[in-house]
C-alpha positions in Angstrom: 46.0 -140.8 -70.8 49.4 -140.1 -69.3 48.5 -137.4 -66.8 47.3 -137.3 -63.6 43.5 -138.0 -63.7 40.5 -137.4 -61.1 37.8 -140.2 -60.7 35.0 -140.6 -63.0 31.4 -140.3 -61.7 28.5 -141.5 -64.1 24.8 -142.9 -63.8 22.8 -144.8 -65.7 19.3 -147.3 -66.1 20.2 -150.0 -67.8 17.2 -152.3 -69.0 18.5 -155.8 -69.0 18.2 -157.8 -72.5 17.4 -161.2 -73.3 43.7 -158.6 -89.6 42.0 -159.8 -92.1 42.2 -161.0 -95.9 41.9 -158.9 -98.7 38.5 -160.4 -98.8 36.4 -161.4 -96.3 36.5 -165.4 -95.6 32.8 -166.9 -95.4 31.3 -167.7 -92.2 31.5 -171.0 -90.8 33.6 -172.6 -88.0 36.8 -172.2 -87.1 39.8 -174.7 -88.2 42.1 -176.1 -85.9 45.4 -175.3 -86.3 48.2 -177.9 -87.2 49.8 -177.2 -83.5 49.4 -175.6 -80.4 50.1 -172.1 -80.1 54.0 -170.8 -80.1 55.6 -167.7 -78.8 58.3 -165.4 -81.0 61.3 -163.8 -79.3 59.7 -160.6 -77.5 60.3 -157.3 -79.6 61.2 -154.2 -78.3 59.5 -151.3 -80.2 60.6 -148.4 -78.4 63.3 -146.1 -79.2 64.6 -144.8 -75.9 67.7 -146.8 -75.1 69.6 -145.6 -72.2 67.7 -142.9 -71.2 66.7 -141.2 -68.4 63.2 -140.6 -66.8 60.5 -139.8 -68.0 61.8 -139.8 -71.4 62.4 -144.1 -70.7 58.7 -144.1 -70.3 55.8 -145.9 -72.7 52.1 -147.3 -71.9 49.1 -147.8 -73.6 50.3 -149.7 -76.6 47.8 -150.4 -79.8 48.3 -152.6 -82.9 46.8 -153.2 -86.2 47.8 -155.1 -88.8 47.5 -154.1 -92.9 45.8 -157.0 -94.7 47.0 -156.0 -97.8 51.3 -155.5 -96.8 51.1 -157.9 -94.2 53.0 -154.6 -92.0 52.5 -154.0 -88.2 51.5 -150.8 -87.6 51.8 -150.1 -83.5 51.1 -146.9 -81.2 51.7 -145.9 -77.6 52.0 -143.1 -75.5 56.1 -141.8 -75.3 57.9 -139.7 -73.1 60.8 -139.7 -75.3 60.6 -135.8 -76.6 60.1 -135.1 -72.6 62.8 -132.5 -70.9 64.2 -134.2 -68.4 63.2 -134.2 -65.1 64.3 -130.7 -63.1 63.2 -131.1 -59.7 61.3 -129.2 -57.3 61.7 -127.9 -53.8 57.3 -127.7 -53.6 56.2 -130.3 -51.1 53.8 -132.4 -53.2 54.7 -131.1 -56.7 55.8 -133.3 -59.9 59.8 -132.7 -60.7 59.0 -134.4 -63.9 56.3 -132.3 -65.0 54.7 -132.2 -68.3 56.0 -129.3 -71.2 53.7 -128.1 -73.0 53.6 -128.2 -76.7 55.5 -131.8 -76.6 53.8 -134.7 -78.6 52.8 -137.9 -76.9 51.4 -139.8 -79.5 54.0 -142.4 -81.2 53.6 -144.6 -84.3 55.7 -147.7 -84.8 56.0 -150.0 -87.8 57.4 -153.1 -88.6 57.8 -154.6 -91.8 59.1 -158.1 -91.4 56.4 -159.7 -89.1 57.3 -158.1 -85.5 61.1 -158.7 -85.3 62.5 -154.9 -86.0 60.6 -151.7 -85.5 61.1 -148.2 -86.5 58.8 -144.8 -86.1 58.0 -141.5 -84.8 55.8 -139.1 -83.7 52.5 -138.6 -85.7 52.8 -135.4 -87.5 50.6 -132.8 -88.6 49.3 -131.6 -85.0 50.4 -128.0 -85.8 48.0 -127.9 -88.5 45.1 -127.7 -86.0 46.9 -126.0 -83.6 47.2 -129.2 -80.7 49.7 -131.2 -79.8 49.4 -134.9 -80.0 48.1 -136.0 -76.2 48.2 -139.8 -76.4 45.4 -143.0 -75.8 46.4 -144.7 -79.4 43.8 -146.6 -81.2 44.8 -148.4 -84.6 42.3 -149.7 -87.0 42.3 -150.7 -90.7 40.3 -150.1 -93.7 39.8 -149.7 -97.4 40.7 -146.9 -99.6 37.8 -144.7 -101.4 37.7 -145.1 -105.0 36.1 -142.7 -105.4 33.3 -140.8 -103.0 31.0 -143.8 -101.5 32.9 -145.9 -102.9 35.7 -148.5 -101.4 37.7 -151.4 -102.3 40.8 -153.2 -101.3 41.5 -153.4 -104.6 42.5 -149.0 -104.2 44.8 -150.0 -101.5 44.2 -149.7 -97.6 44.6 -147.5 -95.3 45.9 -147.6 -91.5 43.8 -145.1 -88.9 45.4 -144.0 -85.6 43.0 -142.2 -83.4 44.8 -139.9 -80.5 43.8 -137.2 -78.4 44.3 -134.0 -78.8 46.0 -131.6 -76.2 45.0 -127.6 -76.2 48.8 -125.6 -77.0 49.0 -123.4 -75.3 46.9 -124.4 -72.1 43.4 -123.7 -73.0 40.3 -124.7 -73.4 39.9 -129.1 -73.2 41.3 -131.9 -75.3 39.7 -133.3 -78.0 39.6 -136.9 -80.3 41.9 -136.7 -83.2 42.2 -139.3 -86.2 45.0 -139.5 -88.3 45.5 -141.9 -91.5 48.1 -143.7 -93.8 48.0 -145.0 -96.9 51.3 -146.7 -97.2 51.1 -148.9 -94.0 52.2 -146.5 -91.8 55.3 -145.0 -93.3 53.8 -141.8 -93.6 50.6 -139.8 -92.4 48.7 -137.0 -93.3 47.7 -134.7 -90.5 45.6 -135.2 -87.8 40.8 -134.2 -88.3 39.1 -133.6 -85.1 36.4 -136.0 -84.8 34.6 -135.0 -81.6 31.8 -132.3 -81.8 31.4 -132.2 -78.7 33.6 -129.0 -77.1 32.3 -127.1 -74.4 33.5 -125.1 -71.7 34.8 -127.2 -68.5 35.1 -130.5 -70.8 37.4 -132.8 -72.2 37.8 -135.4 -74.1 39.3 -139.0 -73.2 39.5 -142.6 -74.0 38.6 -142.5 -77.5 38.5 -145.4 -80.0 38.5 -145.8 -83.6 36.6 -148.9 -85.5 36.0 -149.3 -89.0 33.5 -151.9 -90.9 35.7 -154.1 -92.7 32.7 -156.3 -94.5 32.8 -156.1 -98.0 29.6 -155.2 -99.6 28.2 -153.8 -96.5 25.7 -151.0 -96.7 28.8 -149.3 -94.6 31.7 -151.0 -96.1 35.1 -148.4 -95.1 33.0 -146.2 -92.7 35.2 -145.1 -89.6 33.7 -145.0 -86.4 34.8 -143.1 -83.2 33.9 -144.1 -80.1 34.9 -141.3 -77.0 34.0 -140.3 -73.3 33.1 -136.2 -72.6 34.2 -135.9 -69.0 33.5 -132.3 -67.2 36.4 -130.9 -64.9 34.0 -128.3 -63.0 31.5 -131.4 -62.2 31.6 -132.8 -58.7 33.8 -135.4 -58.4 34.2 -134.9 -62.2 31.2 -136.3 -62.9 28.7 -136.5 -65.7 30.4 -138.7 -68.1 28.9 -139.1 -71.3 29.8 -141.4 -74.2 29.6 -140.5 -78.1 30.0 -142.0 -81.7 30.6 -140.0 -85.2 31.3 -141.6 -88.4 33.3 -140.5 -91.4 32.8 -142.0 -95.0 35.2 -140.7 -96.5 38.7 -142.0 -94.9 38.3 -140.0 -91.6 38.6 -136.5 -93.4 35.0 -135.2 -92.5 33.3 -136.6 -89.1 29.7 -136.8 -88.7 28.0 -134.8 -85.6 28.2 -136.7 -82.6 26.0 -138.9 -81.2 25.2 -139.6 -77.5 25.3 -143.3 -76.9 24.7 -143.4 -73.0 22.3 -141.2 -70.3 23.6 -137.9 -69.0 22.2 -138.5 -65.1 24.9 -139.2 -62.6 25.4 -139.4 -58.9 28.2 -140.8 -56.6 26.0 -143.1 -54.6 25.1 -144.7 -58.1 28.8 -145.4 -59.3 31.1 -144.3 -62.2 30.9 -145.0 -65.7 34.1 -146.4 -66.7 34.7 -146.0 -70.6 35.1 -149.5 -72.9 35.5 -149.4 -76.5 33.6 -150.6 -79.7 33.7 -152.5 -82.7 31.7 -153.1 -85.8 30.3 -156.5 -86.3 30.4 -158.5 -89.7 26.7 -157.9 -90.7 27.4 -154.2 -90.2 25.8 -153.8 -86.3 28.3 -151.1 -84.4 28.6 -152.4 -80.7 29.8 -149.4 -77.7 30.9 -151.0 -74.8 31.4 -149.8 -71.2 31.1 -150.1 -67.4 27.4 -148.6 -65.8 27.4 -148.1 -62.3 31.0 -149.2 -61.5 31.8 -149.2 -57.8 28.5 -148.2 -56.5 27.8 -148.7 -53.1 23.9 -149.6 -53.8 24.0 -151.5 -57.6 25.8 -153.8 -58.8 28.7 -152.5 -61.7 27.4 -153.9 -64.9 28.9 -154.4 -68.7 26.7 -153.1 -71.2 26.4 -152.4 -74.5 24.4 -149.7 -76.9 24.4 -151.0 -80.6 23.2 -149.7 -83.9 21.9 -151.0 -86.9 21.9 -148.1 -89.0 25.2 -147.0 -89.3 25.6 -145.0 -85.9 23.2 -142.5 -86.6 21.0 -144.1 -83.7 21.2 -146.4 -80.5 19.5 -148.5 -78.4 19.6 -148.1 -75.2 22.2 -149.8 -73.0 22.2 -153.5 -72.8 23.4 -155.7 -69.6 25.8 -158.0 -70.5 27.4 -159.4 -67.1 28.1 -157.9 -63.6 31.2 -157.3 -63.2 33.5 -156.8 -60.2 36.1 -154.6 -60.3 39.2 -154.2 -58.0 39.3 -152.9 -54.8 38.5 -148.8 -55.4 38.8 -147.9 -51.6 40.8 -149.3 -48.6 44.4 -148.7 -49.8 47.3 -146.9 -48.8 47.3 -145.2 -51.5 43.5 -143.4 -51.2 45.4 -140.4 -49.5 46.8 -139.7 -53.3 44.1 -140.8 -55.5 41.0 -143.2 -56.2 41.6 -145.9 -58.4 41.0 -149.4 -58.7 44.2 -151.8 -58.1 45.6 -155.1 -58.7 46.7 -156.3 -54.9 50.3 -155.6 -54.5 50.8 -153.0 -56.4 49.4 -149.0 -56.8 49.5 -148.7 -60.6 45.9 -148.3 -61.2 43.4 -150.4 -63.6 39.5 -150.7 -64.6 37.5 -153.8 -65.4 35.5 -152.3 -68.3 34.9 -154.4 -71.8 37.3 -154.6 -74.3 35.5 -156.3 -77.9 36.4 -158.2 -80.7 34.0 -158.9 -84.1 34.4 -161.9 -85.7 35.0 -161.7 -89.4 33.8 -165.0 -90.1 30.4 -164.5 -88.8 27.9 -161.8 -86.8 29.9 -162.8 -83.6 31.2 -160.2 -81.1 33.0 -161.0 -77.9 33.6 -159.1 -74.8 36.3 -159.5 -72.6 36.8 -158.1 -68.9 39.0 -158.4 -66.1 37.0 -159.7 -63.0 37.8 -159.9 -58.9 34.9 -162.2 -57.6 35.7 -164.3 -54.8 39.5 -162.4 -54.5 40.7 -163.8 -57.7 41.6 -161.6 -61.0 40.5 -163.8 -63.6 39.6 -162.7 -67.8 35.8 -163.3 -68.3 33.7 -163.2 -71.8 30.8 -162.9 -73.7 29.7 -163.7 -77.2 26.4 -162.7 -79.2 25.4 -163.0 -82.4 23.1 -159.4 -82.5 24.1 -157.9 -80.3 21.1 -158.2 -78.0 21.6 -161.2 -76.4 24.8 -162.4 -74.6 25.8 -165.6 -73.8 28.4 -165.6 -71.2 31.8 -167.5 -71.0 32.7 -167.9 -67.8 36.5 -167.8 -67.0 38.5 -167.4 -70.2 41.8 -166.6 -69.0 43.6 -167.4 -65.6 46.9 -168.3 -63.6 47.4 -169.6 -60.7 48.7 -167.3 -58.2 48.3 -164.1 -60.1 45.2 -161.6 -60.7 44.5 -160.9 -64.4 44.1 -157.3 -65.4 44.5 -155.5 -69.0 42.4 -157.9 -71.0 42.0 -157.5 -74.8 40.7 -159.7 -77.2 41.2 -160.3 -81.5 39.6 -162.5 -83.6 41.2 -164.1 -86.9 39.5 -164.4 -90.4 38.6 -168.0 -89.7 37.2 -167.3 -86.3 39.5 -168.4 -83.7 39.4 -166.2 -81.0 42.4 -164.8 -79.3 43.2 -162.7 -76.1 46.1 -161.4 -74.2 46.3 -160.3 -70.4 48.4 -159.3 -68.1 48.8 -161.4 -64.8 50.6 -160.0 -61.4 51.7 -162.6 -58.3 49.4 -162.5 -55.8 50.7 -160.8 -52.3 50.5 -162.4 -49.1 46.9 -162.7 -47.9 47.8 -160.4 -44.7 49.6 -158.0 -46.6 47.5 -156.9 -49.8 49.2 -154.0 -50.3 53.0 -154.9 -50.2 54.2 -153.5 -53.3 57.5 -153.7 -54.6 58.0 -157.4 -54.5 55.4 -158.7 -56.8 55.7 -158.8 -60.3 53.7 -159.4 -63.6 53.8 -161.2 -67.1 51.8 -161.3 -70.4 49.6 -164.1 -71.4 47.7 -165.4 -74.4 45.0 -167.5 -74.5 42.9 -169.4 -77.6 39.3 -170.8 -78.5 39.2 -172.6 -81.4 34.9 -172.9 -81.1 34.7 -169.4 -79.4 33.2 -170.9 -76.4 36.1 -173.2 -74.5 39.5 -171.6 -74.3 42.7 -173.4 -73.7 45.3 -172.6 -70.6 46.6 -169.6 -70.6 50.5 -169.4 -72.1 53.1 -166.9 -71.1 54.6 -164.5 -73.7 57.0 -162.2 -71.9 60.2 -163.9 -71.6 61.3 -162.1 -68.4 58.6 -160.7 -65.9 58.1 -156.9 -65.2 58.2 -155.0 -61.6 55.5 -152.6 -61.8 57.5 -150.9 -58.7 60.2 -149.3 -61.4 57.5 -147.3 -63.2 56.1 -143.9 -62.2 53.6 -141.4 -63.0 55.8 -138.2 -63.4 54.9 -136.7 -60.1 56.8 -140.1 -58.5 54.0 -140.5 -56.4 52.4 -144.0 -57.9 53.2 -146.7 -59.9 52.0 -146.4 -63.4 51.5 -148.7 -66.5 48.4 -146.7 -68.8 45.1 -148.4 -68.8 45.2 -150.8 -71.6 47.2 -153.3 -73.9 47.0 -154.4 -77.4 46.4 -157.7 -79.9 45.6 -158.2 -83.3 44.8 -161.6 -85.6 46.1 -162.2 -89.1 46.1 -165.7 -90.7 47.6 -168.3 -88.3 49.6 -166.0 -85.7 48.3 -163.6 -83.2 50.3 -160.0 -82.9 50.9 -159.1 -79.5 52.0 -155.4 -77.8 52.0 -154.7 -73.8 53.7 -152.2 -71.1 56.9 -154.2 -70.2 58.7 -153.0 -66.8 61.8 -155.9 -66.9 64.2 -153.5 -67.6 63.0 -150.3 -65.0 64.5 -150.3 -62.0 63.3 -149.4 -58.7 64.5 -146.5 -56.5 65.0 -146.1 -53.0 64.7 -142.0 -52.9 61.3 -142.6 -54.8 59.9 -145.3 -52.6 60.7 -143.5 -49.6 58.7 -140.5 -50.9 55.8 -142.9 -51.5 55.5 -144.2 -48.2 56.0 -140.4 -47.0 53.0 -139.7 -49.0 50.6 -142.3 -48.5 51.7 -141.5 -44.8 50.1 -138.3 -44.9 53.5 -136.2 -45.4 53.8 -133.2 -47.4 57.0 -134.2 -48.7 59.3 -133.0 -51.0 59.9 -135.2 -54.1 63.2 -136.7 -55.0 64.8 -135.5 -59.1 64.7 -139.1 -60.2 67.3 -138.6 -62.3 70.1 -137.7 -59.8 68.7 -139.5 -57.2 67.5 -143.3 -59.1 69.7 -145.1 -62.0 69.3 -144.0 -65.4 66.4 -147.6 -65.7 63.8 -145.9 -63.2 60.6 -145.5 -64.5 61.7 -147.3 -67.9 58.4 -148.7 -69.3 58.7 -150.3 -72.7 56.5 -151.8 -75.5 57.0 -155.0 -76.2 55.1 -157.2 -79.4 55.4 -160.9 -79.6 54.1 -163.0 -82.5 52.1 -166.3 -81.5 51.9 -168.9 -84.4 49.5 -171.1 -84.4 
């Protein structure tokens, strides 16, 4: 979500537990490709060339891939239909604040394997009387034939779920999903999907999944996957996660079910929302973070699953302990709690990110992990859902902490991921920001259980210190990156900051700030070069 956010509080007991083909391929083991894993020439997908802050500024980038066109269908959050920035003489208010009515939710589309990208806004959002609010998730599925009925043989179709901001400012957002039925090119408008509106609550972090196996029981079912948070709560507490399903391409939703406990307290941690994903034999898999940051338990990755289509859950599983970055301790407290990557203030969470395996009743999980003062990419893999088997260390460089995992599958079972990695500050200096910089990695497992060393896809590296929230006050890159697997290449989109460049009216603010100032903020766009705060999307192609 692109605006400012307060922390999460959740609790939970958690029990502890022992793109494709047009068809699916049959299960077996993966095959090795012919050579080692190569890197296209990085893509820029954006279409804000030359100008200024915020409407420079993308994050959160999704990607799906239609098996039947072979076309890359991408989303992320834009600022390009933005005002720009108009200043303010308020000590402590944004000067780039947010209009109302203004979309947020882009679609890209690229028809010739990555290289060049076109798009827009996703339409329709007047038809339900919101405006487009951002957090892309892209999915594909079948078309109905007819009602129950779907086959690749109608066509496909390309779902984009997005949240749903109240215009004018009232009442809370909600989960949106939108659909295409010509690989992106055009969509029809936006269904609410979340029953779950009340009074005091919002909607965030939603994700769409659909069950891709052919001859399933649930074959073209969409799933959504989203957190209720409560503004009036303490602490803004009381998350609780859902799931509804639609059957018939995402145009009627299902009543929401709850997926995790309602009880929360600070001393028992936050509950940091994952995602979800539908597994070969049908099982749908919600993934998050129980108990993150507690001071008494230890955070956890968990899973609830169903084997009935989503109509019922089990209770949450324990996959792993996790441990997330630093929450506390920074300068940057004084402004907001987050966790952060040493050496810089953009914020990130360590919750799971999943991938099903098309070839078989595989699922892996994939988090980011700070044990022993190292960001490494960790995993899981089970075959039910019910019992994990853990990976260890799946992704790592030297130097640099790991953070914005995700992870794809292909239809032969070779297991991809992507991460970001940022250099590592000096040990008596944690905090310096400004100097340290990131870059995007992939990673492979041909057997799903050793991968190979991580290789670096960005062909420049980023400075997260020329992106910005609009209030100027922090660093800011979204919470999440993308991937997706076709046949023999891996498809690749992430928040690239080569071309922002820092300011010295902005940092000066900052250290204002976390100083304890109530200072007045700079215009950014008299005060900085037109690049500040210019956040891209970039997609690379890995062949393999």
């Amino acid at each position: 979500m692109t605006g400012t956010l307060l922390r999460r509080l959740s609790l939970a007991l958690v029990p502890v537990a022992g793109v494709l083909a047009l068809g699916q391929p049959l299960a077996g083991s993966a095959t090795a490709p012919s050579s080692g894993p190569t890197v296209s020439t990085n893509a820029l997908l954006d279409l804000d060339h030359n100008l200024k802050f915020p409407q420079n500024k993308q994050n959160e980038p999704a990607i799906t891939r239609d098996p039947l066109t072979g076309v890359l269908v991408a989303g992320a959050n834009d600022e390009i239909g933005q005002p720009l920035c108009r200043g303010t003489s308020t000590p402590l208010s944004s000067p780039c604040p947010f209009k109302p009515g203004v979309p947020t939710s882009a679609y890209y589309r690229s028809v010739d394997g990555g290289q060049t990208w076109s798009g827009g806004y996703l339409p329709g959002f007047d038809t339900i009387g919101k405006t487009a609010g951002g957090d892309p998730s892209l999915d594909y599925g079948p078309r109905q034939c007819s009602p129950g009925s779907f086959s690749y043989a109608c066509g496909s179709v390309i779902y984009y779920a997005s949240l749903a901001d109240p215009f004018p400012e009232k009442g809370g957002e909600l989960g949106t999903v939108s659909r295409s039925e010509d690989s992106g090119s055009s969509w029809a408008p936006p269904v609410v999907a979340t029953s779950t509106a009340q009074p005091g609550r919002f909607v965030d972090h939603e994700w769409v999944a659909v069950d891709h196996t052919t001859g399933g029981s649930h074959f073209g079912r969409v799933y959504l996957n989203w957190a209720l948070y409560c503004n009036n709560c303490a602490g803004n507490g009381n998350v609780k996660l859902y799931v509804a399903y639609s059957d018939d391409e995402a145009q009627t939703w299902s009543k929401a079910v709850q997926v995790s406990s309602t009880n929360n307290n600070f001393s028992r941690g936050f509950r940091e929302t994952g995602q979800m994903t539908v597994a070969s034999d049908g099982t749908v898999e919600a993934f998050w973070t129980e108990n993150a940051d507690s001071p008494k338990l230890p955070s956890l990755q968990v899973v609830a699953t169903s084997s009935d289509g989503g109509n019922t859950f089990s209770v949450p599983i324990t996959i792993a302990r996790v441990v997330d970055y630093p929450l506390t301790g920074t300068p940057f407290d004084v402004v907001d709690l987050f966790n952060r990557v040493p050496g810089m203030s953009a914020r990130v969470d360590c919750y799971p990110h999943p991938a099903a395996d098309p070839s078989s009743s595989r699922v892996y999980v994939v988090w980011c992990d700070f044990d022993g003062g190292h960001g490494v990419v960790k995993g899981a893999v089970s075959s039910d859902g019910l019992h994990w088997s853990l990976l260890g260390t799946i992704g790592d460089v030297a130097n640099r902490n790991a953070f914005f995992p995700a992870a794809s599958v292909d239809p032969s079972g070779i297991v991809n991921i992507t991460f970001d990695a940022l250099t590592a500050p000096p040990a008596g200096n944690p905090w310096q920001t400004g100097i340290q910089v990131y870059d995007n990695y992939f990673a492979q497992s041909i057997d799903g259980a050793k991968f190979g060393p991580a290789l670096r896809v960005s062909s420049a590296w980023s400075n997260p210190d020329g992106s910005s929230y609009n209030n100027l006050m922090e660093q800011f890159l979204g919470d999440y990156i993308g991937i997706v697997s076709g046949p023999h290449a891996a498809y690749l989109v992430w928040t690239d900051s080569r071309d922002a460049a820092r300011c010295r009216a902005v940092n000066d603010y900052r250290e204002l700030v976390y100083g304890g100032t109530a200072a007045v903020a700079p215009n950014p766009d008299t005060a900085c070069s037109t690049n500040f705060g210019n956040t891209d999307t970039y997609e690379a192609t890995v062949s393999y």
